[in-house]
C-alpha positions in Angstrom: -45.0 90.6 -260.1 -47.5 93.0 -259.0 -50.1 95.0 -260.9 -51.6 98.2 -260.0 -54.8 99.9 -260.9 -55.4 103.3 -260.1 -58.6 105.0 -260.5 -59.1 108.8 -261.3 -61.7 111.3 -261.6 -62.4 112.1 -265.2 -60.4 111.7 -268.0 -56.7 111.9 -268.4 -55.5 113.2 -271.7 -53.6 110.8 -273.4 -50.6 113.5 -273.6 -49.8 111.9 -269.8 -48.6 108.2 -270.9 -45.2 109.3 -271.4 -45.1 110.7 -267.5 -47.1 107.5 -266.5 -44.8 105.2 -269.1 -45.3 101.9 -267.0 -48.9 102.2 -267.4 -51.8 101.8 -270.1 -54.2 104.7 -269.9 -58.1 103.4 -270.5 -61.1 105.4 -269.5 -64.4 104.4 -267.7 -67.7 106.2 -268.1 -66.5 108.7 -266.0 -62.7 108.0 -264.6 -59.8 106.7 -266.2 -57.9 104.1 -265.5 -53.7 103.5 -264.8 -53.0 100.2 -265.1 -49.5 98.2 -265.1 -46.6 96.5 -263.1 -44.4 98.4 -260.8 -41.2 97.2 -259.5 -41.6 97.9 -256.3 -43.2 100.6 -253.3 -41.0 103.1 -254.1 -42.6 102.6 -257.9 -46.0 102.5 -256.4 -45.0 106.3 -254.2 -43.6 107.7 -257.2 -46.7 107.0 -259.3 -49.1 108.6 -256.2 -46.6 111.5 -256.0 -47.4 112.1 -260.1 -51.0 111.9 -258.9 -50.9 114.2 -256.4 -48.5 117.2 -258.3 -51.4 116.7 -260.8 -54.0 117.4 -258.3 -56.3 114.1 -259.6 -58.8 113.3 -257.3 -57.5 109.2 -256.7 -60.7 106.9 -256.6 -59.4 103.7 -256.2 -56.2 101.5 -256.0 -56.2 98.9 -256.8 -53.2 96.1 -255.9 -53.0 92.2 -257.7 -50.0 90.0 -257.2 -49.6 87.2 -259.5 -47.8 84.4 -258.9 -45.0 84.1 -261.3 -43.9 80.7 -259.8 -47.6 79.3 -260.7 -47.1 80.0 -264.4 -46.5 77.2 -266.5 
């Protein structure tokens, strides 16, 4: 499975989790952050294209694969 963490500029009104449903909305001093698993790239392109239609300036990305198999 992997996570991603996107970093925006300011803060995203909470109104935007249903459009961003696979991910948890939290907020930073001064960005917010999208976090959760996407299936797969085509996930990961659909989420960017929702960040660009909105015009948020992206400040990070953020990519961790965890190893399912290593799970006990």
């Amino acid at each position: 499975m992997t996570i991603y963490e996107f970093h925006i500029q300011g803060h995203l009104d909470q109104h935007w989790s249903a459009w961003f449903e696979e991910l948890t909305i939290t907020y930073q001093e001064d960005y917010t952050v999208l976090r959760g698993p996407l299936a797969d790239e085509a996930a990961l392109h659909g989420v960017l294209i929702k960040i660009r239609d909105l015009a948020l300036p992206l400040l990070a990305l953020k990519r961790e694969d965890l190893d399912v198999s290593r799970q006990s």
